[in-house]
PDB file of N, CA, C, O and CB in Angstrom:
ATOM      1  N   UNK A   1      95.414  83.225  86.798  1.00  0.00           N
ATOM      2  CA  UNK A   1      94.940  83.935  87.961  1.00  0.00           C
ATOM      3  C   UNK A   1      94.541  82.929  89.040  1.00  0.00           C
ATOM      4  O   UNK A   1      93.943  81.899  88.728  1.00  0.00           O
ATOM      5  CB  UNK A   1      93.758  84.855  87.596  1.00  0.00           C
ATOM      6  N   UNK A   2      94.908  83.251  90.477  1.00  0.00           N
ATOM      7  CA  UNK A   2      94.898  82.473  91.289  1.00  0.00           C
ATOM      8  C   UNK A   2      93.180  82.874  91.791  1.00  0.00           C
ATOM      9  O   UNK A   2      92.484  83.882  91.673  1.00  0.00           O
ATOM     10  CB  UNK A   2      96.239  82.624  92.259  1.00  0.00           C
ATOM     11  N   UNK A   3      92.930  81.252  92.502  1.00  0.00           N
ATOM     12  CA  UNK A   3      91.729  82.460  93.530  1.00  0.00           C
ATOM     13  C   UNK A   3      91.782  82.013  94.972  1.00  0.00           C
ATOM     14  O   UNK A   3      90.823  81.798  95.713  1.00  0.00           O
ATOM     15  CB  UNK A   3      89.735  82.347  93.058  1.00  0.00           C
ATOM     16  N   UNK A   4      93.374  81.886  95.302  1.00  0.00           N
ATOM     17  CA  UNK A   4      93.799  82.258  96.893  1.00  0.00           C
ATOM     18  C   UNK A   4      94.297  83.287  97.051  1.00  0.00           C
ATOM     19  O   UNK A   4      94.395  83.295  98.278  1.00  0.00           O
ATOM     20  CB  UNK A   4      94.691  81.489  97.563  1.00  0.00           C
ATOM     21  N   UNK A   5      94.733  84.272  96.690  1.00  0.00           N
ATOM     22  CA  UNK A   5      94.746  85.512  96.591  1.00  0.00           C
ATOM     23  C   UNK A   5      94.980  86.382  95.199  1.00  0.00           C
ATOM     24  O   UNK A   5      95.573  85.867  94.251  1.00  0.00           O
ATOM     25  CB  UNK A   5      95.582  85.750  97.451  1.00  0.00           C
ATOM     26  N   UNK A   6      94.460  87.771  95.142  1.00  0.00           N
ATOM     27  CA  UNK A   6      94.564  88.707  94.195  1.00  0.00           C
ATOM     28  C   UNK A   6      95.151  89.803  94.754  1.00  0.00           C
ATOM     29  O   UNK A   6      94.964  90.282  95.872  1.00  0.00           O
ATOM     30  CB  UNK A   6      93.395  89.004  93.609  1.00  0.00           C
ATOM     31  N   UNK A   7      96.328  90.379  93.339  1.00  0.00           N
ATOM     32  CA  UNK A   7      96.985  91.332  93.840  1.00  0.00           C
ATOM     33  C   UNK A   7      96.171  92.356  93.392  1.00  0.00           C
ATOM     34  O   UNK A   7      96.047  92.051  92.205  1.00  0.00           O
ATOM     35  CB  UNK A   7      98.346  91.385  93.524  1.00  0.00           C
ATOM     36  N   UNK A   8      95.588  93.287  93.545  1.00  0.00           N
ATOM     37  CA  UNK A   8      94.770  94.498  92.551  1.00  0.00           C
ATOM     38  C   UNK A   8      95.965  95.478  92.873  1.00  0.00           C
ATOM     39  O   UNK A   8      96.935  95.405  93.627  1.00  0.00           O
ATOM     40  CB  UNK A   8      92.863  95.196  93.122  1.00  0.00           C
ATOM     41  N   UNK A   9      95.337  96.729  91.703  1.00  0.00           N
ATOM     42  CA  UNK A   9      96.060  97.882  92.001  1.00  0.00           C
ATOM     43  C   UNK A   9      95.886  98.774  92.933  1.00  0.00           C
ATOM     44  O   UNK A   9      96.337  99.896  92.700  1.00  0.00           O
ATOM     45  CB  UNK A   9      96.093  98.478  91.173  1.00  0.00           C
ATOM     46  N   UNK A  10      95.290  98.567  94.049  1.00  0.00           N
ATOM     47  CA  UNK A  10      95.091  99.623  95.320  1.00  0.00           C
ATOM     48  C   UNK A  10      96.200  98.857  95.674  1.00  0.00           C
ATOM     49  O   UNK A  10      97.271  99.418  95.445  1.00  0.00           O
ATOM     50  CB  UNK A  10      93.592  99.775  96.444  1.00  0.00           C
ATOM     51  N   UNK A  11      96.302  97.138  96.430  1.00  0.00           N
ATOM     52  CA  UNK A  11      97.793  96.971  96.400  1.00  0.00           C
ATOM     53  C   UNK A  11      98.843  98.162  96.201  1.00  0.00           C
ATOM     54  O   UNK A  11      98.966  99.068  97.026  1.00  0.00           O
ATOM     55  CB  UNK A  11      98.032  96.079  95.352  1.00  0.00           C
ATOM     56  N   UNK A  12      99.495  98.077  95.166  1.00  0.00           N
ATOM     57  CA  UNK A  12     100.020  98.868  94.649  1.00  0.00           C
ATOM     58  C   UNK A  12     100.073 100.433  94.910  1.00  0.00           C
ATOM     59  O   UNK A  12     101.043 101.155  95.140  1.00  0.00           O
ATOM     60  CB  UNK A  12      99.698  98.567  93.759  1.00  0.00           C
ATOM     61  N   UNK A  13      98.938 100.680  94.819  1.00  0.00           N
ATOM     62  CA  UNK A  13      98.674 102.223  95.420  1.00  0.00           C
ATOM     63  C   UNK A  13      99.218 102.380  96.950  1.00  0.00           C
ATOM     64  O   UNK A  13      99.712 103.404  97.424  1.00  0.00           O
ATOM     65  CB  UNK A  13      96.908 102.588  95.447  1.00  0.00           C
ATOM     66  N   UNK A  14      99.039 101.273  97.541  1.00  0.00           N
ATOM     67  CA  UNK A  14      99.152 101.453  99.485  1.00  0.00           C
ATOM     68  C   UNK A  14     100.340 101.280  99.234  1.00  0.00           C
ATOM     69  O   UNK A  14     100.920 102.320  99.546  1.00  0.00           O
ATOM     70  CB  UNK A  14      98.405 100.286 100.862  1.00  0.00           C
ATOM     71  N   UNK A  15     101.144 100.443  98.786  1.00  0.00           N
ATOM     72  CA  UNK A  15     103.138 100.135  98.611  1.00  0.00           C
ATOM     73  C   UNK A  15     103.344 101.940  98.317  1.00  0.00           C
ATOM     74  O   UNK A  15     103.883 102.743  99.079  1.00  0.00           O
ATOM     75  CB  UNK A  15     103.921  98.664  96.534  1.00  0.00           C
ATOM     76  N   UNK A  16     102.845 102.155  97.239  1.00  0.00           N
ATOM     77  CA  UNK A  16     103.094 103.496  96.444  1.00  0.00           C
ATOM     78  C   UNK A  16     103.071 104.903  97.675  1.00  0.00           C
ATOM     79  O   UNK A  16     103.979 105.728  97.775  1.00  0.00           O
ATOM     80  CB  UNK A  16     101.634 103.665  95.106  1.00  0.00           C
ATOM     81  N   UNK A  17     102.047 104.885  98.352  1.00  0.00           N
ATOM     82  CA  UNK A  17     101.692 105.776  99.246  1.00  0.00           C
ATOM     83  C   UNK A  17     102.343 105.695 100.801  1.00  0.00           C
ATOM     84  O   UNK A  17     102.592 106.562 101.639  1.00  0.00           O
ATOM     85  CB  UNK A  17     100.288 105.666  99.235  1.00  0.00           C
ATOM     86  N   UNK A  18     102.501 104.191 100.775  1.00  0.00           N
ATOM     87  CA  UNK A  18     103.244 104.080 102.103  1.00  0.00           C
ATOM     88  C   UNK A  18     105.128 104.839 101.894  1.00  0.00           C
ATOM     89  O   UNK A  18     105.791 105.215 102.861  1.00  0.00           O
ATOM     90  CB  UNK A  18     103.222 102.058 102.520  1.00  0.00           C
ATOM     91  N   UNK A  19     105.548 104.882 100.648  1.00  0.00           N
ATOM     92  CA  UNK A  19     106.743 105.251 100.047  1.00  0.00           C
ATOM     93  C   UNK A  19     106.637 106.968  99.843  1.00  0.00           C
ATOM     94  O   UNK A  19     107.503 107.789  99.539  1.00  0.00           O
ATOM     95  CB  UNK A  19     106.921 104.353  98.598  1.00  0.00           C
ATOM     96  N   UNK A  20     105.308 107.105 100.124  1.00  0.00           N
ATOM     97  CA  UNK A  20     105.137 109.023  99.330  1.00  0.00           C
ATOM     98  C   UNK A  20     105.689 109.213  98.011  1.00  0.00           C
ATOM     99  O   UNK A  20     106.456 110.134  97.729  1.00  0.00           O
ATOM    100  CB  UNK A  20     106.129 110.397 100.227  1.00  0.00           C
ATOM    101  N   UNK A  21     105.236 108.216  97.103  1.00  0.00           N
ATOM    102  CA  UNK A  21     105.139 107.737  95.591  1.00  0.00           C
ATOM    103  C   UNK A  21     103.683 108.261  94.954  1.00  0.00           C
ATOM    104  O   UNK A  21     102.577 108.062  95.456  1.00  0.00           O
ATOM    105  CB  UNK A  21     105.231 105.935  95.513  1.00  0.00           C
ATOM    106  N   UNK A  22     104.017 109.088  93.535  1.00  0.00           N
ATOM    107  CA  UNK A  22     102.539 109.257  93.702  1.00  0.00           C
ATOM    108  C   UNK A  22     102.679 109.315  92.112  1.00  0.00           C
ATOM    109  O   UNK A  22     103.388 110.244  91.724  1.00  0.00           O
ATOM    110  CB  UNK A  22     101.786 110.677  94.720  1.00  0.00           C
ATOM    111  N   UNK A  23     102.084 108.421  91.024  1.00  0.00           N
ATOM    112  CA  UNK A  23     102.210 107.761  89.884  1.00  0.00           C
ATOM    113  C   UNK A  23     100.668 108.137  89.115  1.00  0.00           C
ATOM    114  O   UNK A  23      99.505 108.109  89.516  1.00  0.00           O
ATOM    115  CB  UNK A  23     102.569 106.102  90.217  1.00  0.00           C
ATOM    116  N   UNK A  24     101.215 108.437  88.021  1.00  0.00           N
ATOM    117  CA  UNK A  24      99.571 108.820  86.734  1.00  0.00           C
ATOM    118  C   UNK A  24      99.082 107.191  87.265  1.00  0.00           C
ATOM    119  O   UNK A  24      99.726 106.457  88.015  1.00  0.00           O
ATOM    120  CB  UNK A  24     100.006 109.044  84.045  1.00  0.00           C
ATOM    121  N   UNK A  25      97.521 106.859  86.509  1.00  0.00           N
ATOM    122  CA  UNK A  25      97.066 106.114  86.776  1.00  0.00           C
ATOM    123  C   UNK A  25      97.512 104.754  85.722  1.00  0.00           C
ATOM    124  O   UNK A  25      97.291 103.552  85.868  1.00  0.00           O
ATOM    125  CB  UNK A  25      95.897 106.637  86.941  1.00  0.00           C
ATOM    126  N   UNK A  26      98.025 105.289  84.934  1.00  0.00           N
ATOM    127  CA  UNK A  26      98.638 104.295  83.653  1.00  0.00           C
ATOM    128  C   UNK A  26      99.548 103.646  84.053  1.00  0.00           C
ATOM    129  O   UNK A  26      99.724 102.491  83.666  1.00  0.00           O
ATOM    130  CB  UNK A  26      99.210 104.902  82.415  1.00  0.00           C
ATOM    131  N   UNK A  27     100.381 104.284  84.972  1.00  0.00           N
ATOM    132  CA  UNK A  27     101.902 104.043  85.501  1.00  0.00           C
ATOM    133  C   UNK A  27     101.322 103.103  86.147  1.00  0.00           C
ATOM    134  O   UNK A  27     101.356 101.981  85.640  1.00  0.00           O
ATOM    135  CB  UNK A  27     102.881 105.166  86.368  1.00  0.00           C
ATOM    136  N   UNK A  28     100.596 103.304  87.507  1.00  0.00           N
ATOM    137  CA  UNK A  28     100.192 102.284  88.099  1.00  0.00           C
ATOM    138  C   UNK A  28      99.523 101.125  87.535  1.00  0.00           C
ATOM    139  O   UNK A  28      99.959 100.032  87.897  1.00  0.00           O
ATOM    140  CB  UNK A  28      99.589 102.696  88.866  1.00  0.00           C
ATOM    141  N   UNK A  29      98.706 101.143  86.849  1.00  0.00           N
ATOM    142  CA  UNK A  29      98.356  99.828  85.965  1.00  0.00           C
ATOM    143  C   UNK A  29      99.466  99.137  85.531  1.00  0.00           C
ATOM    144  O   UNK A  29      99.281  97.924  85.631  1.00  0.00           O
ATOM    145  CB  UNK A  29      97.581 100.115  84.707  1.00  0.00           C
ATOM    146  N   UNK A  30     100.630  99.454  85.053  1.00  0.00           N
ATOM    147  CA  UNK A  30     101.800  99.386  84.192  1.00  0.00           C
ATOM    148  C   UNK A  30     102.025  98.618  85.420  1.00  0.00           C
ATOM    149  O   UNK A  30     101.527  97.509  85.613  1.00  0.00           O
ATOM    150  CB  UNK A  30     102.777 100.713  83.553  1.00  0.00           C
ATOM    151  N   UNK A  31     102.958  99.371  86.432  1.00  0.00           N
ATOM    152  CA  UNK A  31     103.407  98.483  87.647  1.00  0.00           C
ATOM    153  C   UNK A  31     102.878  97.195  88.182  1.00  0.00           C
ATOM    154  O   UNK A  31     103.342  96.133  88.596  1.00  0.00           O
ATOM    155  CB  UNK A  31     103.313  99.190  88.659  1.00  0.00           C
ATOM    156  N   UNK A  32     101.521  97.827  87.966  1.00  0.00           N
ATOM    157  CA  UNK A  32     100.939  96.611  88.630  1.00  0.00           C
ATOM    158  C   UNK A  32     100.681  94.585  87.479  1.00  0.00           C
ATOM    159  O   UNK A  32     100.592  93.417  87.855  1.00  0.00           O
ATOM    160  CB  UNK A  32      99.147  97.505  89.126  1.00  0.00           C
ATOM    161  N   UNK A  33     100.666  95.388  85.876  1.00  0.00           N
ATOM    162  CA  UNK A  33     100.772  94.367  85.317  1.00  0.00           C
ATOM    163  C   UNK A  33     102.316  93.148  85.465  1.00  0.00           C
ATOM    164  O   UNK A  33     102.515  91.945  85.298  1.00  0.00           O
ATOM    165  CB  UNK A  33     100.483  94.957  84.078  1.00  0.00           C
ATOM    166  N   UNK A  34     103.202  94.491  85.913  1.00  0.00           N
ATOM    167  CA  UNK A  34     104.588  93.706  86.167  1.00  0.00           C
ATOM    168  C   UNK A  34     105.453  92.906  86.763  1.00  0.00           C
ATOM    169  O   UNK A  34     106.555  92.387  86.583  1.00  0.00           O
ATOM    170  CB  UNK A  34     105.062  94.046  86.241  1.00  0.00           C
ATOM    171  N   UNK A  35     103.800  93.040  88.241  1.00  0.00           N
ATOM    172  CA  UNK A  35     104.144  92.564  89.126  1.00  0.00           C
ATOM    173  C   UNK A  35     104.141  90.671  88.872  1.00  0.00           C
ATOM    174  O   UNK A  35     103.403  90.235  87.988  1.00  0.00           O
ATOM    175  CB  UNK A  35     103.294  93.269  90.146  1.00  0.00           C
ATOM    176  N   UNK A  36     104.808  89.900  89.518  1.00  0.00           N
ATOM    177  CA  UNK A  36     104.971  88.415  89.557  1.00  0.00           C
ATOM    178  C   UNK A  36     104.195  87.696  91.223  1.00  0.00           C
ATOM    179  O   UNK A  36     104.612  87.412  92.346  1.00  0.00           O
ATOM    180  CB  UNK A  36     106.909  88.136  89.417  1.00  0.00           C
ATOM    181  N   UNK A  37     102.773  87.661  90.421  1.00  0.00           N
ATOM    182  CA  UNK A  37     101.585  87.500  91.355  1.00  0.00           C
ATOM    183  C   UNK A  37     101.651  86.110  91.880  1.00  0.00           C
ATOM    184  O   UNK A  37     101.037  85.766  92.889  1.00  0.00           O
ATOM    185  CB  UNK A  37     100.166  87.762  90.634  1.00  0.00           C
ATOM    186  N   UNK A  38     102.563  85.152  91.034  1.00  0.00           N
ATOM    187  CA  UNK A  38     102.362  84.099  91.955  1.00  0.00           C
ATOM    188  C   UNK A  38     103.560  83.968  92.742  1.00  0.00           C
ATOM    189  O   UNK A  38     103.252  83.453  93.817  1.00  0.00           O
ATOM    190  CB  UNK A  38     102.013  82.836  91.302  1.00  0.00           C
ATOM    191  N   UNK A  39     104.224  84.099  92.705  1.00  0.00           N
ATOM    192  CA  UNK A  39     105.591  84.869  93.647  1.00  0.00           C
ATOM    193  C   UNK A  39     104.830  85.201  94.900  1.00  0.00           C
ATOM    194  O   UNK A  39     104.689  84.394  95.820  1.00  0.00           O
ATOM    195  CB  UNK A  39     106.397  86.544  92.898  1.00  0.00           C
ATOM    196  N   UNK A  40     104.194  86.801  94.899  1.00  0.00           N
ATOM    197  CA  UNK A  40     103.391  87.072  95.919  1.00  0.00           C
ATOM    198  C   UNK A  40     102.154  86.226  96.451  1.00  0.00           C
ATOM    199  O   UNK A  40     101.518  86.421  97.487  1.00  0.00           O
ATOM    200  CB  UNK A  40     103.017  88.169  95.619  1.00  0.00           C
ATOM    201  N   UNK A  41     101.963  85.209  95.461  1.00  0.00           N
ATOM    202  CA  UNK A  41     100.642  84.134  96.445  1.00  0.00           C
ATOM    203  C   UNK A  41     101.480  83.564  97.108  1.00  0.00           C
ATOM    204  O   UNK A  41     101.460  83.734  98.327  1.00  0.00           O
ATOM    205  CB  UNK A  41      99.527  82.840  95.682  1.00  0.00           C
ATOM    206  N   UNK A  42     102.295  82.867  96.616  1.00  0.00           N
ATOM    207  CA  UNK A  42     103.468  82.250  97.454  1.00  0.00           C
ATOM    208  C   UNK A  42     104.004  82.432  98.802  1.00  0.00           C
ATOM    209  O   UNK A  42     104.174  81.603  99.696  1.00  0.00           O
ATOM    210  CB  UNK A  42     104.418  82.462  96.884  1.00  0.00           C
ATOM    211  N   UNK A  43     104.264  83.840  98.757  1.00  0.00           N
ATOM    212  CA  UNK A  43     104.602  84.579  99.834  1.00  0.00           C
ATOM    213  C   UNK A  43     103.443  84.593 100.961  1.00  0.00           C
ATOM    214  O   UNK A  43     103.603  84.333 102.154  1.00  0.00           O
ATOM    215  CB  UNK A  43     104.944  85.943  99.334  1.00  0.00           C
ATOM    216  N   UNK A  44     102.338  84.924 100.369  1.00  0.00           N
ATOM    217  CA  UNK A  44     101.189  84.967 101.098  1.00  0.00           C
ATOM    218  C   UNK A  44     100.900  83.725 101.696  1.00  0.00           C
ATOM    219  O   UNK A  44     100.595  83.666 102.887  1.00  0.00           O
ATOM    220  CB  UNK A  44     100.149  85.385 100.350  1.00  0.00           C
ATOM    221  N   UNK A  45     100.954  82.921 101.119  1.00  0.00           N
ATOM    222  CA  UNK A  45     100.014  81.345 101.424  1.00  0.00           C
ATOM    223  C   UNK A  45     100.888  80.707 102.585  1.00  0.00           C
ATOM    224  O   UNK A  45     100.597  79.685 103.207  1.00  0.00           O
ATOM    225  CB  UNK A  45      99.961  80.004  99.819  1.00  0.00           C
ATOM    226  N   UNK A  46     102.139  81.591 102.782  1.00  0.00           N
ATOM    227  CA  UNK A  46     103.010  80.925 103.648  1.00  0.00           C
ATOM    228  C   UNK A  46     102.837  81.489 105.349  1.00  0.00           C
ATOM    229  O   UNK A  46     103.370  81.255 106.433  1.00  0.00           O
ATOM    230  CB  UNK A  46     104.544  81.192 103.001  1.00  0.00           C
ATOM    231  N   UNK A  47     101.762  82.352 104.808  1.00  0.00           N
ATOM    232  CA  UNK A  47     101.719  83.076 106.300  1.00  0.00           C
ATOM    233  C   UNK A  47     100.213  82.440 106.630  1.00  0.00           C
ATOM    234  O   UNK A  47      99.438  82.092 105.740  1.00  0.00           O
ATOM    235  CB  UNK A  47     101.816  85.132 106.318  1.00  0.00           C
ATOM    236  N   UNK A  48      99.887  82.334 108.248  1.00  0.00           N
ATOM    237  CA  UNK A  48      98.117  81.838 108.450  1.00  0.00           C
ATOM    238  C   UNK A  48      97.602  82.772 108.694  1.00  0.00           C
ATOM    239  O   UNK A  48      96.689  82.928 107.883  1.00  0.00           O
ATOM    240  CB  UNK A  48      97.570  80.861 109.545  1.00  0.00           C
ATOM    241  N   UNK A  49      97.657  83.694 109.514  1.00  0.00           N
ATOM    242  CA  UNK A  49      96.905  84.604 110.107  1.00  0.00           C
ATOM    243  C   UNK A  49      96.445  85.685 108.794  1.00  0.00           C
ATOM    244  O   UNK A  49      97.203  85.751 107.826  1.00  0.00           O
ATOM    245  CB  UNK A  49      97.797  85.270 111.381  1.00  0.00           C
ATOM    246  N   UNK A  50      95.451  86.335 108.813  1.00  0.00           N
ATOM    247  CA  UNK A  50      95.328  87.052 107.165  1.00  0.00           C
ATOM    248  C   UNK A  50      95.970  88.433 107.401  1.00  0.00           C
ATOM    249  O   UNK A  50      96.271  89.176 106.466  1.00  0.00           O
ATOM    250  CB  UNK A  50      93.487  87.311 106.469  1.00  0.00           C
ATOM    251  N   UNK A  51      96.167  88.743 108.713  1.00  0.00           N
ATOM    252  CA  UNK A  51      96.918  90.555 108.792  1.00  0.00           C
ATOM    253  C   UNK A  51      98.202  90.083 108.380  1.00  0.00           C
ATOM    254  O   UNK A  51      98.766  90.504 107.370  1.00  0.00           O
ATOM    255  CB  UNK A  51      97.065  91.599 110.622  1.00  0.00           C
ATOM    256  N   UNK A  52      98.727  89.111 109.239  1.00  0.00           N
ATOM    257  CA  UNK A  52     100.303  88.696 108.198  1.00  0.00           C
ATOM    258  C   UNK A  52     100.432  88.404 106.310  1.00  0.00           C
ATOM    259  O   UNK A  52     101.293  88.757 105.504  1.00  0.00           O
ATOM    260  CB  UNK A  52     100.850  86.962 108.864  1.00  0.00           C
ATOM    261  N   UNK A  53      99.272  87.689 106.162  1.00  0.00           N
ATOM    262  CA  UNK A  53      98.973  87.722 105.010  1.00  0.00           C
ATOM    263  C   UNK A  53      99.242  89.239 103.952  1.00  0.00           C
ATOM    264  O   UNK A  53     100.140  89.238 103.110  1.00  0.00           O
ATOM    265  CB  UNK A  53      97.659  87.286 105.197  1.00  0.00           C
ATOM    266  N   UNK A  54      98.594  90.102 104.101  1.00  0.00           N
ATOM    267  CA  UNK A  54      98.390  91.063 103.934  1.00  0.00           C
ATOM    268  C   UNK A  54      99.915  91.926 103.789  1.00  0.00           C
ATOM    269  O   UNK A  54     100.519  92.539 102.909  1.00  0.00           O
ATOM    270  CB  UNK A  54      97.447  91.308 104.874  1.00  0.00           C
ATOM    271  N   UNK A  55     100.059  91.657 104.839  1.00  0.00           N
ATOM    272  CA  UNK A  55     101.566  92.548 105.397  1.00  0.00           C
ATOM    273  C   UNK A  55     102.818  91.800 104.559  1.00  0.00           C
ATOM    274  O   UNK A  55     103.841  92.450 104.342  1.00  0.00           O
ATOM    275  CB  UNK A  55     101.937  92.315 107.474  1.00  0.00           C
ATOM    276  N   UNK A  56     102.724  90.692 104.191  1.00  0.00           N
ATOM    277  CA  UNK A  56     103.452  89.699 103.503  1.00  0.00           C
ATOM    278  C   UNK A  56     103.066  90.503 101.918  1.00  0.00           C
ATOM    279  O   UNK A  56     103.840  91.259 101.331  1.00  0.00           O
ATOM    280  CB  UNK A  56     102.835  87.874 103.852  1.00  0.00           C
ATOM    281  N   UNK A  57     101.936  90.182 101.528  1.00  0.00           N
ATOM    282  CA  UNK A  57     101.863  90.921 100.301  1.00  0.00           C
ATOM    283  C   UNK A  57     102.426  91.740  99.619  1.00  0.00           C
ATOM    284  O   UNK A  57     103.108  91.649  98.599  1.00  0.00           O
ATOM    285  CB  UNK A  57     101.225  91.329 100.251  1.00  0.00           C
ATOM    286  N   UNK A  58     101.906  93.078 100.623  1.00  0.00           N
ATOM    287  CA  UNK A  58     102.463  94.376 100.740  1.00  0.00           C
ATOM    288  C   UNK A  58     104.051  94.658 100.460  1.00  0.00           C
ATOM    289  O   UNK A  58     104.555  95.503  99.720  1.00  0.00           O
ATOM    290  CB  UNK A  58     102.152  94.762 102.067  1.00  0.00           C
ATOM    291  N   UNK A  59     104.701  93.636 101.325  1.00  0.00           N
ATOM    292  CA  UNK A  59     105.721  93.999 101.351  1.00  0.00           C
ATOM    293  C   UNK A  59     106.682  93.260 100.310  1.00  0.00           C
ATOM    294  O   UNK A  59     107.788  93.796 100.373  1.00  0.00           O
ATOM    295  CB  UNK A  59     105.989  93.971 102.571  1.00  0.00           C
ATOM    296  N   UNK A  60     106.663  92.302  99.445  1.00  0.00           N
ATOM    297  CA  UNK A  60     106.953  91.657  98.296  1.00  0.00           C
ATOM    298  C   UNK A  60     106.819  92.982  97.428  1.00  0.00           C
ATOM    299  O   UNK A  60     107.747  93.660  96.987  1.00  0.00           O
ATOM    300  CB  UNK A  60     105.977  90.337  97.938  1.00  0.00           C
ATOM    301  N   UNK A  61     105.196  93.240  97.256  1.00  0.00           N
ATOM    302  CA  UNK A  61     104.835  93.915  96.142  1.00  0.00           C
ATOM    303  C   UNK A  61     106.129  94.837  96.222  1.00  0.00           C
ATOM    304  O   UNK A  61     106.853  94.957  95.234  1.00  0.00           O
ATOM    305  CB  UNK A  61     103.301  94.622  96.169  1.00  0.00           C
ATOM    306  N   UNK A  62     106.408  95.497  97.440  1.00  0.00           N
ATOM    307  CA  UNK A  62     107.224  96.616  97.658  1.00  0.00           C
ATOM    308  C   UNK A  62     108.669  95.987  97.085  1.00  0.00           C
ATOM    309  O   UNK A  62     109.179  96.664  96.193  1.00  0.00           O
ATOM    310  CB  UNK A  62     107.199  97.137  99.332  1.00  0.00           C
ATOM    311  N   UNK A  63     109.172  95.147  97.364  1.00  0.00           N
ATOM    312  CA  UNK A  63     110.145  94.438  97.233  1.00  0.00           C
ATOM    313  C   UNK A  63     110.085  94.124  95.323  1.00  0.00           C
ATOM    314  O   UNK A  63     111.181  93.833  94.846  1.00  0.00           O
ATOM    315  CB  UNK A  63     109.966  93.118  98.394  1.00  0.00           C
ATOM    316  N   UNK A  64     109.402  94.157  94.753  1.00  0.00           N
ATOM    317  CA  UNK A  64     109.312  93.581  93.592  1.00  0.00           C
ATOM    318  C   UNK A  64     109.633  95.284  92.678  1.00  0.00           C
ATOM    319  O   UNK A  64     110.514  95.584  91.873  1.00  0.00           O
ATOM    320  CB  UNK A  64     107.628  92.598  93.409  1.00  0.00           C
ATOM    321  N   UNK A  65     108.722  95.931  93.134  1.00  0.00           N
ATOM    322  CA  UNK A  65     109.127  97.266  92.395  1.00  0.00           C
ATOM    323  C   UNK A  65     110.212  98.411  92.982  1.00  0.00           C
ATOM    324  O   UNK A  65     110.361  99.569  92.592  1.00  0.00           O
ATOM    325  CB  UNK A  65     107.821  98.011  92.232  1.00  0.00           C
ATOM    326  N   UNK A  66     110.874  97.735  93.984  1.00  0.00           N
ATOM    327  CA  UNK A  66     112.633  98.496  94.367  1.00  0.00           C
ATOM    328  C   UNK A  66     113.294  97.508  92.892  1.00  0.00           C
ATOM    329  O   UNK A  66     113.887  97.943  91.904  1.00  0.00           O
ATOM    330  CB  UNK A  66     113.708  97.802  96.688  1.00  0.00           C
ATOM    331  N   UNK A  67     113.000  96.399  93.156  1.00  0.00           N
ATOM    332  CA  UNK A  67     113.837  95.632  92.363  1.00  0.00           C
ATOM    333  C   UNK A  67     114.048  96.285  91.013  1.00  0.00           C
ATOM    334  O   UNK A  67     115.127  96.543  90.479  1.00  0.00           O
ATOM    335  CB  UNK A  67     113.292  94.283  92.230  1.00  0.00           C
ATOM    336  N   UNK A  68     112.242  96.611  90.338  1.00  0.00           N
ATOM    337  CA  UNK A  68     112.286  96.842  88.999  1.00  0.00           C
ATOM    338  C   UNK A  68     112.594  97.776  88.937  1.00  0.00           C
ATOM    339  O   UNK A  68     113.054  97.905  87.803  1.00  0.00           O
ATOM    340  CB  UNK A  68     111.423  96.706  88.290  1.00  0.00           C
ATOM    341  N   UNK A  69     112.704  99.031  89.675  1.00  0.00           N
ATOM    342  CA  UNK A  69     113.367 100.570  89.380  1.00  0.00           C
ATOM    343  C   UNK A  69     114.526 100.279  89.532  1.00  0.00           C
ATOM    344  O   UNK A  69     115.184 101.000  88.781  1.00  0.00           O
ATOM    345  CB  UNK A  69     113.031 101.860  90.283  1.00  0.00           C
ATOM    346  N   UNK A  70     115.352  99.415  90.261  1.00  0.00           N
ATOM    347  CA  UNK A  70     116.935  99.597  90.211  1.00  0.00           C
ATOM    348  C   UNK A  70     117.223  99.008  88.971  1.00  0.00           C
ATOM    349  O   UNK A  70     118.089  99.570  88.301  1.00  0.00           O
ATOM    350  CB  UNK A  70     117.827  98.884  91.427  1.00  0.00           C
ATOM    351  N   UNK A  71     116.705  98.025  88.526  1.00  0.00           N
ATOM    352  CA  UNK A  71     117.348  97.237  87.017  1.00  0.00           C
ATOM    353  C   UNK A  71     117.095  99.059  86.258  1.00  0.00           C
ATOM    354  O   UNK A  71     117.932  99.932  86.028  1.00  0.00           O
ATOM    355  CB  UNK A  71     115.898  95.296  86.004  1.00  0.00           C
ATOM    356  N   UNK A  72     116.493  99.053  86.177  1.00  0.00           N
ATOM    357  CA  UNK A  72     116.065 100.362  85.014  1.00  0.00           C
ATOM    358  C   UNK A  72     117.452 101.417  85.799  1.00  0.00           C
ATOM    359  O   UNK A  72     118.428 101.642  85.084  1.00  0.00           O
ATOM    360  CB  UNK A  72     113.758 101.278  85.249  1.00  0.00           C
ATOM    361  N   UNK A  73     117.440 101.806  86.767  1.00  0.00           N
ATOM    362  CA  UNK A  73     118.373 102.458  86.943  1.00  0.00           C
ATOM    363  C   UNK A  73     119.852 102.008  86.633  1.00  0.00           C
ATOM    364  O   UNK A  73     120.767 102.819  86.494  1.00  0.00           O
ATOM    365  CB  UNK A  73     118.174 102.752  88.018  1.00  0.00           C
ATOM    366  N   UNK A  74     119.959 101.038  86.566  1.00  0.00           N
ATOM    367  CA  UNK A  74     121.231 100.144  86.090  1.00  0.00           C
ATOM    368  C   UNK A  74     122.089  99.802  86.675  1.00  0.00           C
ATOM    369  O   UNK A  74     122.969  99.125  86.144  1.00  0.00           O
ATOM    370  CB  UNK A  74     121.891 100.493  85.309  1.00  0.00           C
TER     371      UNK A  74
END
């Protein structure tokens, strides 16, 4: 665990809600354990300003779980 940034599961919830996605609370834990957090620090640490930060996050996270529903979709 990093401590330049943390992904939590509201993360997740705002990707989820910004999509009109709406997941049991298990699911979301699930998602959110799957996610590849230093990937997204990465992403983050590359931006200065913290609203880009943020928006950088967000949008990985989003990017990370299109990814994992299409593998599953095949």
């Amino acid at each position: 665990m990093s401590l330049a940034w943390e992904v939590t599961e509201e993360d997740v919830e705002i990707v989820l809600k910004r999509n009109r996605v709406q997941v049991s609370n298990s699911t979301l834990s699930e998602w959110h354990s799957s996610l590849d957090c230093d990937k997204i620090e990465k992403v983050v640490l590359s931006c200065v300003d913290f609203d880009a930060q943020c928006d950088a996050a967000l949008n990985e996270i989003e990017e990370q779980l299109k990814e994992q529903l299409s593998q599953l979709k095949g």
